[in-house]
C-alpha positions as a printed NumPy array, in Angstrom:
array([[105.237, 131.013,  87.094],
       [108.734, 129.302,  85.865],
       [110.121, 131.312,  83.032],
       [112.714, 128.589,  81.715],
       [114.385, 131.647,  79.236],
       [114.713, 133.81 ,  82.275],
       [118.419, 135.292,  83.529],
       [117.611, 133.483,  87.155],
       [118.462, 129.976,  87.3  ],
       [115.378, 127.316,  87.594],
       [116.468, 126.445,  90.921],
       [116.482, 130.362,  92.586],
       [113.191, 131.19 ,  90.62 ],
       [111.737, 127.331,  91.752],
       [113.209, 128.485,  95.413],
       [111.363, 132.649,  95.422],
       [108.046, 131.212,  94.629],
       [108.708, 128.411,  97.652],
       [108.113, 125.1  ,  95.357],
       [110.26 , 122.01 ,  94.992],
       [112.816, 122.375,  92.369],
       [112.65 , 118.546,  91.622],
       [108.87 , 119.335,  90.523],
       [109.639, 121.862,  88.293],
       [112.674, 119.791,  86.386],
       [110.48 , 116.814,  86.312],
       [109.067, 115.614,  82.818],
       [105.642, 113.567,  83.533],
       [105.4  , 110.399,  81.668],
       [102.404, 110.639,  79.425],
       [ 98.909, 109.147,  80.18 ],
       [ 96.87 , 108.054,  78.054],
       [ 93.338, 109.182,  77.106],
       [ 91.93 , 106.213,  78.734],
       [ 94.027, 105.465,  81.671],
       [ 93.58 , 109.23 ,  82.809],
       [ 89.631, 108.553,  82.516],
       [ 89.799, 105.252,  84.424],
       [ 92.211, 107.006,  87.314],
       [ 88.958, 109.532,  87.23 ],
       [ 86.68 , 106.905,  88.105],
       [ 88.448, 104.704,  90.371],
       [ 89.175, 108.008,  92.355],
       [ 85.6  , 108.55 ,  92.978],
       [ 85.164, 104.836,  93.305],
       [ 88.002, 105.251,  95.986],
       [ 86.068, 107.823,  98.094],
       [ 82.815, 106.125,  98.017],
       [ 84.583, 102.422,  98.972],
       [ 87.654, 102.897, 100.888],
       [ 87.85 ,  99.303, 101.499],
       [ 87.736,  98.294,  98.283],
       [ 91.383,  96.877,  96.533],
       [ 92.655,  96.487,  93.055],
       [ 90.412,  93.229,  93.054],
       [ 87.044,  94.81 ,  93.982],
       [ 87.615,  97.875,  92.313],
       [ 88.03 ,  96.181,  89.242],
       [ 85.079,  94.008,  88.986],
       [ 83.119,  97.455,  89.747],
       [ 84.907,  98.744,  86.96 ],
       [ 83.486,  95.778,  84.859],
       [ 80.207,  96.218,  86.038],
       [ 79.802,  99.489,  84.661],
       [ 81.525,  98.226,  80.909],
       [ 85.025,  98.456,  81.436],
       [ 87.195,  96.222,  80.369],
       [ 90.76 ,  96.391,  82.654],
       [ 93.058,  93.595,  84.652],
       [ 93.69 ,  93.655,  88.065],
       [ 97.604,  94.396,  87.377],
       [ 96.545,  97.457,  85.376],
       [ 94.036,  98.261,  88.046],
       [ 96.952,  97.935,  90.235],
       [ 99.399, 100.178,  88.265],
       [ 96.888, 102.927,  88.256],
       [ 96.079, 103.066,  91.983],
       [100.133, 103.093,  92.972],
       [100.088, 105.908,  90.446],
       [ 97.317, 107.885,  92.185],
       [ 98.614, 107.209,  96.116],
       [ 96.047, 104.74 ,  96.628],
       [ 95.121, 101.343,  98.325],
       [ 92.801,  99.403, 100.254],
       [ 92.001, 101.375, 103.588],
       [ 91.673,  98.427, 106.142],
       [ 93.113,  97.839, 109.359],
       [ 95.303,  94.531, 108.864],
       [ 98.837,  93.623, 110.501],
       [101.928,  95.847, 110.502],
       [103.507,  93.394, 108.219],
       [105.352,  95.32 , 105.531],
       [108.461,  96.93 , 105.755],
       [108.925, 100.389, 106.396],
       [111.755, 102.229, 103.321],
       [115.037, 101.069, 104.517],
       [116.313, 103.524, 107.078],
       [112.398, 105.275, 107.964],
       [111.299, 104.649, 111.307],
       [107.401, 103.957, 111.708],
       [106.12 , 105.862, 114.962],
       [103.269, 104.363, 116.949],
       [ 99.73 , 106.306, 116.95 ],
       [ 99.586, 108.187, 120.116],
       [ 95.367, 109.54 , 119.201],
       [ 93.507, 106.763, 120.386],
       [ 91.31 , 107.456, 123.117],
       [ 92.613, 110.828, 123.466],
       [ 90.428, 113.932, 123.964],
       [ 91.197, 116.556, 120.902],
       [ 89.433, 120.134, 122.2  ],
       [ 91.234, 122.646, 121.406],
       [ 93.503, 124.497, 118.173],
       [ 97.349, 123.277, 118.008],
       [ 96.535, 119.849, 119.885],
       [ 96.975, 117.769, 117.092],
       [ 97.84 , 118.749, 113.441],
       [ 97.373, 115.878, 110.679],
       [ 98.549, 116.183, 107.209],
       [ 97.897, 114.006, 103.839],
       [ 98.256, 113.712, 100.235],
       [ 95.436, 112.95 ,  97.561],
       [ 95.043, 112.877,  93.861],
       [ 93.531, 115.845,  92.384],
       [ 92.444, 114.913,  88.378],
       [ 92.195, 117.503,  85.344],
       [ 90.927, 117.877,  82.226],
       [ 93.974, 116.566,  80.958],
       [ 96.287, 115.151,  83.708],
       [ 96.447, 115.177,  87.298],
       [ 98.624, 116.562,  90.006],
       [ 98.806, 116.067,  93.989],
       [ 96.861, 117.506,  97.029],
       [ 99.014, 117.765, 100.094],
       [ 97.271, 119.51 , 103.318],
       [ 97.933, 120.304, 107.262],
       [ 94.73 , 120.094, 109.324],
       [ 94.22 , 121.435, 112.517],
       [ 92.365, 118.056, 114.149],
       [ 89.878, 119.939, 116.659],
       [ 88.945, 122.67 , 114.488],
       [ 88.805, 121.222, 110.674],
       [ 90.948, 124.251, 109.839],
       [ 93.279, 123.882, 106.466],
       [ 96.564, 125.487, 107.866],
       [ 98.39 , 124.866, 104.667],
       [ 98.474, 123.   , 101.025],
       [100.445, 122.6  ,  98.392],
       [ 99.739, 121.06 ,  94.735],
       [102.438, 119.399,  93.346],
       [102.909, 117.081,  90.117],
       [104.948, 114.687,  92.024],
       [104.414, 112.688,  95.336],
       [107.717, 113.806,  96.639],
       [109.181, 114.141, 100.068],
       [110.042, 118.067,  99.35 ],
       [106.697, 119.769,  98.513],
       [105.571, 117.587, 102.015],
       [107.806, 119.39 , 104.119],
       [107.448, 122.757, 102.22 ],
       [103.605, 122.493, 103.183],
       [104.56 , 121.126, 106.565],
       [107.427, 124.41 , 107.061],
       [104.698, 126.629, 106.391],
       [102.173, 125.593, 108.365],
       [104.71 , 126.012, 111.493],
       [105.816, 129.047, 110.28 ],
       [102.083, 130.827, 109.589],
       [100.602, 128.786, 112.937],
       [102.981, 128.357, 115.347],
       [103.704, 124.487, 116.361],
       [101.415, 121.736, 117.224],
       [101.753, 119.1  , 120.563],
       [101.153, 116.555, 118.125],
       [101.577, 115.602, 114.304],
       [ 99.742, 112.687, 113.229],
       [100.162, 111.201, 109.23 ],
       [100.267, 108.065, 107.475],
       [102.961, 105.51 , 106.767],
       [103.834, 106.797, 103.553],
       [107.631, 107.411, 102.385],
       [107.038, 110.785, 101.98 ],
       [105.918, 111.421, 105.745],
       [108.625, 108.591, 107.232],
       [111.714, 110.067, 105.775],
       [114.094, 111.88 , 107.821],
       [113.632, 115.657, 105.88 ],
       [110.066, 115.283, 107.086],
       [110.165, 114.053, 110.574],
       [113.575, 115.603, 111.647],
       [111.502, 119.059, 111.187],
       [109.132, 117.644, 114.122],
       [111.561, 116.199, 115.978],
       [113.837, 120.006, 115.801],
       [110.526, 121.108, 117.213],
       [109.98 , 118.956, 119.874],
       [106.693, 117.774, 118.471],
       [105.191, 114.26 , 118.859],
       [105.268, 111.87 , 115.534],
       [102.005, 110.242, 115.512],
       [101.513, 107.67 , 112.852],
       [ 98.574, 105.419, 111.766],
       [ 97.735, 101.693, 111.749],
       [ 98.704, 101.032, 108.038],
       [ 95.445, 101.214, 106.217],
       [ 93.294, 102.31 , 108.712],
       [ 91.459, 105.409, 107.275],
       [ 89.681, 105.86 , 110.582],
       [ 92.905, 106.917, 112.197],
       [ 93.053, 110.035, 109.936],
       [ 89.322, 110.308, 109.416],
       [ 88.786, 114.105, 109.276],
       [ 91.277, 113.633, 106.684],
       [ 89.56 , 111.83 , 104.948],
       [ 86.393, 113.783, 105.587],
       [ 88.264, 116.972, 104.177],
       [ 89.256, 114.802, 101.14 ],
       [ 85.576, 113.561, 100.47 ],
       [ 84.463, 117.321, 100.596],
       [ 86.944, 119.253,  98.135],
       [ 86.66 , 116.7  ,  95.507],
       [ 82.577, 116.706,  95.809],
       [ 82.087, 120.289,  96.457],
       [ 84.972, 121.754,  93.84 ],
       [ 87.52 , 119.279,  91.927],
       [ 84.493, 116.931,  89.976],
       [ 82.48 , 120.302,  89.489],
       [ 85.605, 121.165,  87.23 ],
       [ 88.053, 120.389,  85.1  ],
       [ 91.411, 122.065,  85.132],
       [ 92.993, 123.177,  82.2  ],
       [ 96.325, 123.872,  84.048],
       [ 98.448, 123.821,  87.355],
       [ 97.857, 127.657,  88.234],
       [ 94.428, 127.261,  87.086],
       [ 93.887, 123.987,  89.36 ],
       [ 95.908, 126.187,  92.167],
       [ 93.925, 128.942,  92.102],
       [ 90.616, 127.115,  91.842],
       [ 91.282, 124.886,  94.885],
       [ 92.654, 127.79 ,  97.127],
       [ 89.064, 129.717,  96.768],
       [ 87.595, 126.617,  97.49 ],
       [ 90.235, 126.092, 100.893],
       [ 89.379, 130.124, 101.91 ],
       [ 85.415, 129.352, 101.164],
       [ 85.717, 125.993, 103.068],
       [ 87.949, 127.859, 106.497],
       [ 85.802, 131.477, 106.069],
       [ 82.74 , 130.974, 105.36 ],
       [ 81.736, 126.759, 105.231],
       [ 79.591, 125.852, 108.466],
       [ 80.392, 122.549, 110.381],
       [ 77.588, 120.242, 112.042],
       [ 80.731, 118.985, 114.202],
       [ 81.285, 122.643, 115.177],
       [ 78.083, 123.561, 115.973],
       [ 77.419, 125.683, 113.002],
       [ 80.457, 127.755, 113.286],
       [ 83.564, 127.602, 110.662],
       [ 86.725, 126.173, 111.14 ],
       [ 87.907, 129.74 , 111.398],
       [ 85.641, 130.591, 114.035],
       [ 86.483, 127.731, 115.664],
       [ 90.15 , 127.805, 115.622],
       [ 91.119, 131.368, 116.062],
       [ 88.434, 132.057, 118.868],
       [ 89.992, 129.026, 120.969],
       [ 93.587, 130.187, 120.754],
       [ 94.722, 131.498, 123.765],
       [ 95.247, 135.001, 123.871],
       [ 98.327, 135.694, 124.164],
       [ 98.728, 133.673, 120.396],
       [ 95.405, 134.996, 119.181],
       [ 97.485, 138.793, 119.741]])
């Protein structure tokens, strides 16, 4: 997609083809044979025991053979965008200058499309490598409004994803994330806050906050990413986005009563947004 020996300058081509310019000028460190194969399997490991920290995760890791410290295990999981998912004291501190907004979902009644939006990040692994998941969810319907895949954790491909969901879908009275830098930063919420939409945040480490999140995650990775393994970006890209259309067109939902999360989200809208 980036020609480097093209007449247009990296940053006008990176800024056409809406992706962050920092991603395309960034070298990735390389990772080793090994390390990429145990980021593999503490990803699954991740999904199946969400509870589980760099302690638990790596006597599991032991009991199937493999030999890795806890500081290692560590290193690895703050690589991937991964901890512990537990609800436990607001004790850290936020990045200097972020603000931390309260969670404004519990015991609130979600019904209907453009209530609440939620958005996330998750690791995505390849055959040789990995790169980043980022997604806006429509909370009452299950419906993907937009994603990005990225090969850093960066602020700017967050708020690209997070423009263009506004932009395709109108706004949202609420916008609920987690703590992480890339969601507390001013770039991100100073687009919600120009739009007069509520910041919702959750209890740090509580996965049950942002569960059909989480949900969502547990279903791309078992349904498409650990069926394959990506040679490339694009081909990762273009993979996952037949997988997204498949999962809003045609996928049927228990918790919708059969129907799709397209069914269920355009069919709600009023009508004077449906038109």
């Amino acid at each position: 997609m980036i020609d480097r020996d093209h007449d247009l300058p990296i940053s006008k081509q990176a800024e056409a083809l809406n992706i962050s310019r920092g991603s395309v000028y960034y070298l990735p460190r390389p990772v080793s044979p090994n390390d990429l194969a145990l980021m593999q399997r503490l990803d699954r490991l991740h999904l199946e025991f969400p509870f589980a920290g760099s302690r638990m995760l790596r006597g599991l890791l032991a009991a199937e053979g493999s030999k890795i410290g806890r500081r290692h295990v560590k290193t690895l999981m703050r690589r991937m965008g991964i901890e512990a998912l537990y609800r436990r004291p607001r004790t850290t501190q936020p990045e200097p200058g972020h603000k931390i907004y309260p969670y404004l979902l519990r015991g609130m009644e979600i019904s209907r499309p453009n209530q609440v939006w939620a958005m996330d990040i998750t690791y995505i692994p390849m055959a040789r490598g990995f790169v980043y998941l980022a997604v806006v969810l429509d909370w009452a319907t299950r419906r993907v409004l937009s994603w990005r895949l990225s090969i850093t954790m960066e602020a700017a491909f967050c708020v690209a994803t997070q423009e263009d969901a506004l932009a395709r879908h109108g706004k949202p009275e609420i916008f609920n994330t987690d703590q992480g830098s890339q969601f507390t930063g001013a770039a991100f919420t100073g687009v919600l806050a120009g739009n007069g939409i509520a910041i919702s945040m959750d209890g740090r480490g509580a996965w049950r906050d942002n569960v059909f999140v989480e949900r969502l995650w547990r279903s791309v990775k078992y349904e498409e990413v650990y069926l394959r393994a990506y040679d490339s970006v694009n081909e990762a890209r273009a993979s996952i986005g037949r997988y997204l259309d498949f999962y809003n067109c045609r996928r049927p939902h228990s918790s919708l009563d059969g129907s799709t999360p397209d069914q269920a989200y355009f069919t709600s809208l009023p009508l004077r947004t449906a038109a």
